[in-house]
TORKOL-4160 file (C-alpha; in steps of 0.2 Angstrom, whole numbers, padded with zeros to 4 digits, m for minus):
353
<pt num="1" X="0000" Y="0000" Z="0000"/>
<pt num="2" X="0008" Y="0016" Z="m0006"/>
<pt num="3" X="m0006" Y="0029" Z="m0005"/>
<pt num="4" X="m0019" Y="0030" Z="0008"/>
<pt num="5" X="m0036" Y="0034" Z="0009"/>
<pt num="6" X="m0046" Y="0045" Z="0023"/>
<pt num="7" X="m0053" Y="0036" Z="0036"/>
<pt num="8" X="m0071" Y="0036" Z="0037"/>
<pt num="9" X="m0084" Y="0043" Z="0048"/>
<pt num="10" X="m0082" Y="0028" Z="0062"/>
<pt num="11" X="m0063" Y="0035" Z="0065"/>
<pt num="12" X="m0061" Y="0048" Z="0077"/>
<pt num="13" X="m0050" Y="0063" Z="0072"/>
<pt num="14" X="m0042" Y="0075" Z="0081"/>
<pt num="15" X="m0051" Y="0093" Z="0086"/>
<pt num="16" X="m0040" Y="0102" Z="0082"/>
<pt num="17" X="m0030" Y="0100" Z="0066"/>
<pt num="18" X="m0020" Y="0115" Z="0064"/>
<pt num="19" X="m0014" Y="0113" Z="0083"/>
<pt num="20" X="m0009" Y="0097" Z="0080"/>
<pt num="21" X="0002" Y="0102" Z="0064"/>
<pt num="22" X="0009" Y="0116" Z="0073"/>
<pt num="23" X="0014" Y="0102" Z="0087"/>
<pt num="24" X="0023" Y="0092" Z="0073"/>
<pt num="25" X="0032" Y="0105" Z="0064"/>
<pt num="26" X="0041" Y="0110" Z="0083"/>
<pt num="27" X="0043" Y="0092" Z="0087"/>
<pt num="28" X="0033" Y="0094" Z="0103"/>
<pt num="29" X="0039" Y="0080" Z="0113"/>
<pt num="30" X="0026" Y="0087" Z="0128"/>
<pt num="31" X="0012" Y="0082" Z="0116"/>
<pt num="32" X="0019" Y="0063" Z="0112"/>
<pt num="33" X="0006" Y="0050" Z="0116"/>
<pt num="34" X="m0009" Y="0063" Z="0117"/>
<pt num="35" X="m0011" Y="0060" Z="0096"/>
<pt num="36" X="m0002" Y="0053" Z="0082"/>
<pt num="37" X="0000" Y="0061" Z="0063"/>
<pt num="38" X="m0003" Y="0050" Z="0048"/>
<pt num="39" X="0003" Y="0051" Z="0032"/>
<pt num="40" X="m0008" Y="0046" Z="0017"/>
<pt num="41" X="0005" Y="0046" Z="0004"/>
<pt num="42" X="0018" Y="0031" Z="0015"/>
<pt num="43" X="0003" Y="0027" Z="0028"/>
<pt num="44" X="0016" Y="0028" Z="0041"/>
<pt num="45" X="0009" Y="0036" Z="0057"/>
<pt num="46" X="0022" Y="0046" Z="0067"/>
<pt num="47" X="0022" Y="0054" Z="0086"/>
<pt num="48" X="0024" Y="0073" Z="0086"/>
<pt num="49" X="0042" Y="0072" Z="0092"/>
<pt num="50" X="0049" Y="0064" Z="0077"/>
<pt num="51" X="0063" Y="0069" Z="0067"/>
<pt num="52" X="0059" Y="0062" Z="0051"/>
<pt num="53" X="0056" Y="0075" Z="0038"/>
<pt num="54" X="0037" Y="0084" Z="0036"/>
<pt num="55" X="0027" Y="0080" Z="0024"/>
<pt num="56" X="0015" Y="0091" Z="0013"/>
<pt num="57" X="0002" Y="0097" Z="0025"/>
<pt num="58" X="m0011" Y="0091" Z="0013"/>
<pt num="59" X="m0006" Y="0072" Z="0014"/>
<pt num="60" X="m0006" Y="0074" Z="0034"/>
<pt num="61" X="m0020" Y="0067" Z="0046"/>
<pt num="62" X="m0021" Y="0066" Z="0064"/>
<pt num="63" X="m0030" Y="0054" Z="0076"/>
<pt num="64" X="m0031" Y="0051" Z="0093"/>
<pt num="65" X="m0020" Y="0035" Z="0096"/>
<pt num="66" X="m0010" Y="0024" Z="0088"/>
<pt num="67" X="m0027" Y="0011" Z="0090"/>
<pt num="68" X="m0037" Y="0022" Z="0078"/>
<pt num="69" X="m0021" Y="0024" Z="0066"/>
<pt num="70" X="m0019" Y="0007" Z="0064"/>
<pt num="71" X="m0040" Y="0005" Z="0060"/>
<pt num="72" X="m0037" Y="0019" Z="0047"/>
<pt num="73" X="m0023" Y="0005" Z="0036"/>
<pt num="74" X="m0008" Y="0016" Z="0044"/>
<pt num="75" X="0007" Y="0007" Z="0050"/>
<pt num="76" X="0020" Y="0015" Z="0064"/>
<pt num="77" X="0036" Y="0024" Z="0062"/>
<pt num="78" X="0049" Y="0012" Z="0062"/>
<pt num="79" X="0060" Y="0029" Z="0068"/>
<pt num="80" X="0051" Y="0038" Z="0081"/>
<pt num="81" X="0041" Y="0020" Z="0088"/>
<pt num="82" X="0025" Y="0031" Z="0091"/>
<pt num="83" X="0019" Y="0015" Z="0101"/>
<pt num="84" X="0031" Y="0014" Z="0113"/>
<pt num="85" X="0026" Y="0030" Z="0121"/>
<pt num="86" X="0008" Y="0024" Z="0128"/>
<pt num="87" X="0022" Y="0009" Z="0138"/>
<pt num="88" X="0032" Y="0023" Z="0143"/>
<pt num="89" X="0015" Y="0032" Z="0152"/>
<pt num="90" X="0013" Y="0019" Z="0159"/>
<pt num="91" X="0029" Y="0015" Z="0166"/>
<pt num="92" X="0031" Y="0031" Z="0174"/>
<pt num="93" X="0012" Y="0028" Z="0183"/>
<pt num="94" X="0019" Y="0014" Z="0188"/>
<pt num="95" X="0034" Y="0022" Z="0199"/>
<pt num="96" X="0021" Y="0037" Z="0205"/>
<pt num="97" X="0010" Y="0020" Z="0214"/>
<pt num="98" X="0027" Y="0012" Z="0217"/>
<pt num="99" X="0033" Y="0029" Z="0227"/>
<pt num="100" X="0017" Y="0035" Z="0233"/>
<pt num="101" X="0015" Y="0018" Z="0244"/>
<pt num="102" X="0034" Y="0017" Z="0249"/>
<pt num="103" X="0039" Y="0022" Z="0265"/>
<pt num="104" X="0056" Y="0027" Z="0263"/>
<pt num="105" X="0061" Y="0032" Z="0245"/>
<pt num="106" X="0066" Y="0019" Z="0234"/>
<pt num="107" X="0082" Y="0020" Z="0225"/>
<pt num="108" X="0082" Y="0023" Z="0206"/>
<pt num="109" X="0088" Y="0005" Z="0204"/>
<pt num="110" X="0071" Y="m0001" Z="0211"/>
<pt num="111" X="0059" Y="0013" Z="0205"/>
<pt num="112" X="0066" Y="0008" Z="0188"/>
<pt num="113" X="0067" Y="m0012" Z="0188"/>
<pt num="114" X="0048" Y="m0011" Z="0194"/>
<pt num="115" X="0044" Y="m0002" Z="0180"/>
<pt num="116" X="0054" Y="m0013" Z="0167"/>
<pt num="117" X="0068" Y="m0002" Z="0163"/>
<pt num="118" X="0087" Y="0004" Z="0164"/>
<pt num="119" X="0090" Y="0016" Z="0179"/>
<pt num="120" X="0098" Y="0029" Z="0167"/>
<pt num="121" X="0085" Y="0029" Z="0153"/>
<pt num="122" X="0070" Y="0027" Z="0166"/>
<pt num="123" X="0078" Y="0042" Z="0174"/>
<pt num="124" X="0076" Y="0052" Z="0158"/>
<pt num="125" X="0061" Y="0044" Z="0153"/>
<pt num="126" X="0053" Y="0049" Z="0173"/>
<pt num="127" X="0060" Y="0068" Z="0170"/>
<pt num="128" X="0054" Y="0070" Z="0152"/>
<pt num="129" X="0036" Y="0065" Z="0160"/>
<pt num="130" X="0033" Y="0072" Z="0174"/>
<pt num="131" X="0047" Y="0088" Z="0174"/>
<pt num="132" X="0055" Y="0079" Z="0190"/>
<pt num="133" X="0067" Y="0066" Z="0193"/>
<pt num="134" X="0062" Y="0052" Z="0203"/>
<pt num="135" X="0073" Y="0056" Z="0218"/>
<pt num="136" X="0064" Y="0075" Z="0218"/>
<pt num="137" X="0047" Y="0068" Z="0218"/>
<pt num="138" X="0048" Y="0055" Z="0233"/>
<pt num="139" X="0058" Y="0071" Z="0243"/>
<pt num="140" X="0042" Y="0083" Z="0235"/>
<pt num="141" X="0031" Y="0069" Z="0242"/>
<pt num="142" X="0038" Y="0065" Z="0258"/>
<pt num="143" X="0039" Y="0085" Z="0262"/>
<pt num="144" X="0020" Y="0087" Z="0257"/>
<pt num="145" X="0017" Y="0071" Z="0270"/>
<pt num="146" X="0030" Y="0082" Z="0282"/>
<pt num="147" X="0017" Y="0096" Z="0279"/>
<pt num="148" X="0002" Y="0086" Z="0283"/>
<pt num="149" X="0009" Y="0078" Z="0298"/>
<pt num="150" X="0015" Y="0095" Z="0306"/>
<pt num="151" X="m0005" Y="0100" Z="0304"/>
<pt num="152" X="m0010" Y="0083" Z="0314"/>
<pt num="153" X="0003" Y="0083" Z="0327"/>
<pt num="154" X="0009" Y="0095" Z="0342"/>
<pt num="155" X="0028" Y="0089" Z="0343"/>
<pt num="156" X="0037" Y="0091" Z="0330"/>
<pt num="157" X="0049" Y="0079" Z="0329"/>
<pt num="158" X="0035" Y="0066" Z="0330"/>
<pt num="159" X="0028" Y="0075" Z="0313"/>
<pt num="160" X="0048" Y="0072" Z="0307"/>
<pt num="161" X="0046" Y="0055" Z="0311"/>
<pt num="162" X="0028" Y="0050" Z="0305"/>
<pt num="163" X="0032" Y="0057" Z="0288"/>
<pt num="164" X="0046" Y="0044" Z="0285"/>
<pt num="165" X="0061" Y="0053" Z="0288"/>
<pt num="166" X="0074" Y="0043" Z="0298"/>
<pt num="167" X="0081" Y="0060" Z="0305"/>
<pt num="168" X="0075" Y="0077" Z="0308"/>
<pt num="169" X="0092" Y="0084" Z="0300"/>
<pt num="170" X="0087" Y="0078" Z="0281"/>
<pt num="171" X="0066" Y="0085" Z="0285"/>
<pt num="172" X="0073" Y="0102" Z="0289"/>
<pt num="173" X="0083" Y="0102" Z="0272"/>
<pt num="174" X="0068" Y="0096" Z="0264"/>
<pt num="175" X="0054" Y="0108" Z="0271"/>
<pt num="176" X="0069" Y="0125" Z="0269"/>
<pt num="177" X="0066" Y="0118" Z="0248"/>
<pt num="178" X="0048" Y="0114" Z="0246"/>
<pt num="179" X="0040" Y="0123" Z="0262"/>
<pt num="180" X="0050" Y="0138" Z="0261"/>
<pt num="181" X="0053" Y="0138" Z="0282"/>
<pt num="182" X="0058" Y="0126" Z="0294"/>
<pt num="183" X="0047" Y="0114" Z="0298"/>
<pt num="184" X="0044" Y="0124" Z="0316"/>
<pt num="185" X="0038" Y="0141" Z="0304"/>
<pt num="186" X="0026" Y="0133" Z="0296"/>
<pt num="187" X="0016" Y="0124" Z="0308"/>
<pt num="188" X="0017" Y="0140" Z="0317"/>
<pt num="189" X="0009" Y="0151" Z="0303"/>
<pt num="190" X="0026" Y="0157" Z="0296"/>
<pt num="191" X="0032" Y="0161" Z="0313"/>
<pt num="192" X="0052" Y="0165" Z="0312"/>
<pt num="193" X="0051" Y="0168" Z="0292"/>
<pt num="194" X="0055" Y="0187" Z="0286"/>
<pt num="195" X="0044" Y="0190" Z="0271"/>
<pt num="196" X="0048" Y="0207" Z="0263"/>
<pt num="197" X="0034" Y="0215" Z="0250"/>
<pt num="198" X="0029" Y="0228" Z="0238"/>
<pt num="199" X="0014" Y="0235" Z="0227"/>
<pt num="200" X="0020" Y="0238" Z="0211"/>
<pt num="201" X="0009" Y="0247" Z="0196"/>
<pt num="202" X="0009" Y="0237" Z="0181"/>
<pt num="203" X="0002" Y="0238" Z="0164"/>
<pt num="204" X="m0011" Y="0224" Z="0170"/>
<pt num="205" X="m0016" Y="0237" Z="0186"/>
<pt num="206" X="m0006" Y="0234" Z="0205"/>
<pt num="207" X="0003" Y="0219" Z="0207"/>
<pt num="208" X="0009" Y="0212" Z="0227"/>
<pt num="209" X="0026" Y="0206" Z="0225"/>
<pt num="210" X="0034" Y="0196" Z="0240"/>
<pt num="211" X="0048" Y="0187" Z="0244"/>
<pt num="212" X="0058" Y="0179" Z="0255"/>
<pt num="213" X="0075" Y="0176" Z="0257"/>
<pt num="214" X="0077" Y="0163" Z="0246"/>
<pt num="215" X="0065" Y="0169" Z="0232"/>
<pt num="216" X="0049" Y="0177" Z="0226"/>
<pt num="217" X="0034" Y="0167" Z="0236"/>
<pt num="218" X="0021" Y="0178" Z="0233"/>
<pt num="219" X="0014" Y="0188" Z="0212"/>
<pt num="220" X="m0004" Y="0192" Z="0214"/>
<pt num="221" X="m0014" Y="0206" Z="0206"/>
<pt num="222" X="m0025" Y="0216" Z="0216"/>
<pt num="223" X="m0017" Y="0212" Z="0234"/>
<pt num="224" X="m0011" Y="0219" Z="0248"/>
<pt num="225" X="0000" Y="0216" Z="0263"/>
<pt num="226" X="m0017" Y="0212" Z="0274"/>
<pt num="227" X="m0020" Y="0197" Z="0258"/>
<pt num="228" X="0000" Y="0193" Z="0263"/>
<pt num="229" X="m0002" Y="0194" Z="0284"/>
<pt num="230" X="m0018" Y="0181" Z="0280"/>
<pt num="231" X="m0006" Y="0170" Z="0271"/>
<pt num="232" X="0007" Y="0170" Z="0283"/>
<pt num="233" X="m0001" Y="0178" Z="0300"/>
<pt num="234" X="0014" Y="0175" Z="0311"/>
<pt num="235" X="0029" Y="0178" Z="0299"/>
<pt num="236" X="0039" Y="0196" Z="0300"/>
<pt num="237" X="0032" Y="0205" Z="0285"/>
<pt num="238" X="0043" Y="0220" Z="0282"/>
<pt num="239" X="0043" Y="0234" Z="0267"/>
<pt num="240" X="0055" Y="0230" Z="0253"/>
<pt num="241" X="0074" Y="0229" Z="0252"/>
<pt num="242" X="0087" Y="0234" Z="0239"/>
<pt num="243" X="0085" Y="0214" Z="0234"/>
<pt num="244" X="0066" Y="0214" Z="0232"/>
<pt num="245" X="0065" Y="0231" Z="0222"/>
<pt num="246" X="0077" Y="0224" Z="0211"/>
<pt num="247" X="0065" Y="0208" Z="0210"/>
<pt num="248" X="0050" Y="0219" Z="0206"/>
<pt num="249" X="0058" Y="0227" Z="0192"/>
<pt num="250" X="0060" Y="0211" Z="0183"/>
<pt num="251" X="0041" Y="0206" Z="0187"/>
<pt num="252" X="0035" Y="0221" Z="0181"/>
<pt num="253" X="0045" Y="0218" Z="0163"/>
<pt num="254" X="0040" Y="0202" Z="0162"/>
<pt num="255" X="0021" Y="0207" Z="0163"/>
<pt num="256" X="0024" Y="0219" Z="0150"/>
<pt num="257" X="0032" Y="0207" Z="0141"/>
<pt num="258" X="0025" Y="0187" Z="0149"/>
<pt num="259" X="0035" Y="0180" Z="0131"/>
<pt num="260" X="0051" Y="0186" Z="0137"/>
<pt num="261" X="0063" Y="0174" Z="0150"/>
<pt num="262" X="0063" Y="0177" Z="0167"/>
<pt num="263" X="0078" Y="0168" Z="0177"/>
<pt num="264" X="0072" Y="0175" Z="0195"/>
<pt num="265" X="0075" Y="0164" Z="0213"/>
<pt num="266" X="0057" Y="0157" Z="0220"/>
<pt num="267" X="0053" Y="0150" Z="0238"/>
<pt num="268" X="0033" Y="0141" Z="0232"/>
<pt num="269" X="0026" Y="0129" Z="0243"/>
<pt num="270" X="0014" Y="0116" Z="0235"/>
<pt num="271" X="0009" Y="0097" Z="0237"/>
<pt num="272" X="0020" Y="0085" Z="0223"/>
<pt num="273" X="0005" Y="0085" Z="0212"/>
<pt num="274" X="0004" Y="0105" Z="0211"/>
<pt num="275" X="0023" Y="0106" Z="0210"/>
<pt num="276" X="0023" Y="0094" Z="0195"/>
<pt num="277" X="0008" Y="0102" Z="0186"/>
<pt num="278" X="0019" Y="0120" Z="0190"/>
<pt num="279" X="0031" Y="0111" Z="0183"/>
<pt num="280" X="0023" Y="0108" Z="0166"/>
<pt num="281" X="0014" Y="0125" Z="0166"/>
<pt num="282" X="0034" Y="0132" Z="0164"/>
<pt num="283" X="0039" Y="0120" Z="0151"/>
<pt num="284" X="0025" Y="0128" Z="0140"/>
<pt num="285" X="0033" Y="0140" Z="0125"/>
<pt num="286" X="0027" Y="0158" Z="0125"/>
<pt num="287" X="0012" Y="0159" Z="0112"/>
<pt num="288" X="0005" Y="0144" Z="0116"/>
<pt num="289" X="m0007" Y="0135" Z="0127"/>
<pt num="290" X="m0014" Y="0117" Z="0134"/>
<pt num="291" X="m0028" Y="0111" Z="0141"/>
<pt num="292" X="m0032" Y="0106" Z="0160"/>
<pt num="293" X="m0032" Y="0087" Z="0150"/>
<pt num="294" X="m0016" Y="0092" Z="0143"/>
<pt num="295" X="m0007" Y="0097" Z="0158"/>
<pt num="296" X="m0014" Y="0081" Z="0169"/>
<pt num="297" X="m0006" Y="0068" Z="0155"/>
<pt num="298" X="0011" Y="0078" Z="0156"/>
<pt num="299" X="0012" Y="0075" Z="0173"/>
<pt num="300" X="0008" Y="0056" Z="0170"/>
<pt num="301" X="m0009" Y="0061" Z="0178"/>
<pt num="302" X="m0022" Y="0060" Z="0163"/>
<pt num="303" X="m0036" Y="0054" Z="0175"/>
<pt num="304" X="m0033" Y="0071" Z="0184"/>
<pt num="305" X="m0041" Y="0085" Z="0173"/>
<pt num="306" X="m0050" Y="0096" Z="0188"/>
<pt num="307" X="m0035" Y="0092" Z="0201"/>
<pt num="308" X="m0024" Y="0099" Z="0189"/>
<pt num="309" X="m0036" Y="0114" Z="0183"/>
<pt num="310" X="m0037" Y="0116" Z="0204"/>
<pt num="311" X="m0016" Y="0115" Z="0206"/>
<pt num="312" X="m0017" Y="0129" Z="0191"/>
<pt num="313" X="m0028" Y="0141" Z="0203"/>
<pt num="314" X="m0017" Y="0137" Z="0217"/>
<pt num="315" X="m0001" Y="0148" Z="0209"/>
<pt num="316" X="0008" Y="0158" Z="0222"/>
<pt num="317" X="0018" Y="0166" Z="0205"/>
<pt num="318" X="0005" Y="0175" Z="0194"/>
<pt num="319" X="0012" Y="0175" Z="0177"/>
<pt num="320" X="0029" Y="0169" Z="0179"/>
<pt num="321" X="0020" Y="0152" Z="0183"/>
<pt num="322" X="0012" Y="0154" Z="0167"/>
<pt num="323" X="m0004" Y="0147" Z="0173"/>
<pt num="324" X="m0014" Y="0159" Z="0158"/>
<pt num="325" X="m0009" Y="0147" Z="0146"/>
<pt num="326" X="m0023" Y="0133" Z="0151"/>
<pt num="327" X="m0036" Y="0134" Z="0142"/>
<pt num="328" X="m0051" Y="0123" Z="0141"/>
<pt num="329" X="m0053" Y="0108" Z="0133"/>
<pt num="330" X="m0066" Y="0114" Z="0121"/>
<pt num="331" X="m0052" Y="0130" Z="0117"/>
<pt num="332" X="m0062" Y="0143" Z="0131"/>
<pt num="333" X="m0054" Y="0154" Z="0140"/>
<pt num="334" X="m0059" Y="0144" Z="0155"/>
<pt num="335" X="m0054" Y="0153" Z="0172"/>
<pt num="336" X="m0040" Y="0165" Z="0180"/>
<pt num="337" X="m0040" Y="0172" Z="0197"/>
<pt num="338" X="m0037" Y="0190" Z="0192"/>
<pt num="339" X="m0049" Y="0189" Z="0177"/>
<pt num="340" X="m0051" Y="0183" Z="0162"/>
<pt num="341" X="m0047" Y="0199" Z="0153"/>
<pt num="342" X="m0027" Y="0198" Z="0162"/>
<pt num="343" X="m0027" Y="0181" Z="0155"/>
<pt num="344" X="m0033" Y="0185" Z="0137"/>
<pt num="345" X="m0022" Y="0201" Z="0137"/>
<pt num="346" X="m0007" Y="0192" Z="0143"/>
<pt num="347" X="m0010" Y="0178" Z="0130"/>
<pt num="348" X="m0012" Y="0193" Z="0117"/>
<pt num="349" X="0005" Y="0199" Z="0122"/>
<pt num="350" X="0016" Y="0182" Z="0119"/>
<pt num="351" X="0006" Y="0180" Z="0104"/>
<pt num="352" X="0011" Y="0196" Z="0096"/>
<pt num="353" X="0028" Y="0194" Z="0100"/>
């Protein structure tokens, strides 16, 4: 078979076409295992992250899976192996479950023999999925369960303990990363952390920049210091520093300008799920946009379209977490929390760059 033909009404097609090509001609390997393109002149079907050369966007199709492609009289890639990548989601569900019900953290060796592959390519493969390494989302995961045992328990080094850390020295250095404050500060309400802040005017109205010493925790529109004492009711909030104006300047370019790059030190606190999909938000290019369904089967989550949408409303870092690039399945704006006309003008703005 050397031409191919349209599948027919039975075969269900992707959405949206011209998304799909754009995916392809970037090599999108976020989008691998979300679609597959088809090409009715070879009948090969390809991932979007192939190298093979493009064809003629005429002789291109796009279907939902490899399943449907093969229905259609398509055969796979022998280059780019677009079946493989619905093994490799699985694989890296499978490490999630194994590392979610371990007590301690398993070593890479084990996460990756459970799921059937070499350390160093599972190691990739676990990163290129979920934006984390396995070693920094059972430390994400064990903090998060430090976090929720610090709100259950009144001794703190009982908290340490129930968590499943062996000693109190490698908690602390895990809640100063992923809580921002000793384990101490935060179940006392951000007691003992210095948090310094500013309002700012930006071209998208005031904008409440704070940080703390190890980065910026807090980018919100339309906020002030009594929205930051809320958060953090027993930290030290002070005025800003030499450091902080510094910061704000950046911010306020990168509003003006959300397309442009934006090294900046952070200090967010989140759950490992909220970190991973925070995670997947940053690894989306200026000028284009994902869906809540998207987002959840980057983070080898498919199943978690409103967690993911609900992770997405929880961003401490307005804009330089670009949550307004989530739209809704069906291409809506779907929701911000400073309004949906920030969000369409911010996406305005990286579009015309």
């Amino acid at each position: 078979m050397n031409q191919m033909t349209r599948p027919d009404a039975s075969v269900r097609t992707m959405p949206d076409p011209d998304a799909c090509w754009a995916a392809f001609l970037r090599r999108d390997r976020s989008m691998d295992g979300r679609f597959v393109g088809a090409v009715l002149t070879t009948g090969i079907y390809c991932k979007p992250s192939c190298a093979a050369r493009r064809p003629r966007r005429e002789n291109m199709i796009f279907l939902p899976d490899p399943a449907a492609a093969r229905a259609a009289g398509f055969r796979a890639c022998l280059r780019c192996r677009p079946d493989e990548v619905g093994r490799d989601r699985l694989a890296v569900e499978a490490a999630i479950d194994l590392i979610d019900a371990a007590e301690t953290p398993p070593s890479l060796e084990q996460v990756a023999a459970h799921a059937g592959y070499a350390p160093h390519h599972f190691h990739r493969l676990f990163k290129r999925e979920t934006g984390m390494t396995p070693a920094a989302y059972a430390r994400a995961l064990r903090a998060e369960r430090l976090k929720s045992a610090l709100g259950k328990e009144n001794n703190v080094t009982q908290a340490i303990y129930e968590a499943g850390y062996n000693a109190p020295s490698r908690a602390y250095a895990d809640a100063e990363r992923h809580l921002g404050m000793t384990p101490s500060a935060w179940k006392d309400g951000g007691k003992g952390a210095t948090i310094r802040h500013m309002i700012v005017l930006t071209s998208l109205g005031r904008a409440l920049i704070a940080a703390t010493e190890k980065g910026l925790c807090r980018i919100s529109f339309e906020e002030d210091e009594a929205d930051l004492r809320r958060r953090f009711p027993r930290a030290e909030i002070l005025p800003a520093d030499a450091r902080l104006h510094a910061l704000a300047k950046q911010v306020a370019a990168l509003i003006d300008d959300p397309a442009g790059s934006a090294d900046l030190p952070v200090d967010v606190r989140g759950t490992v799920f909220q970190q991973a999909v925070w995670a997947a938000l940053r690894a989306i290019p200026p000028g284009e946009t994902r869906s809540y369904g998207e987002i959840a089967a980057a983070i080898g989550r498919p199943g978690a379209v409103r967690a993911a949408g609900t992770a997405c409303g929880d961003n401490n870092l307005a804009v330089l977490i670009p949550c307004h690039r989530v739209l809704r399945g069906d291409g809506g704006m779907g929701g911000y929390a400073y309004g949906i006309e920030r969000k369409r003008k911010l996406l305005e703005r990286e579009k015309g760059r």
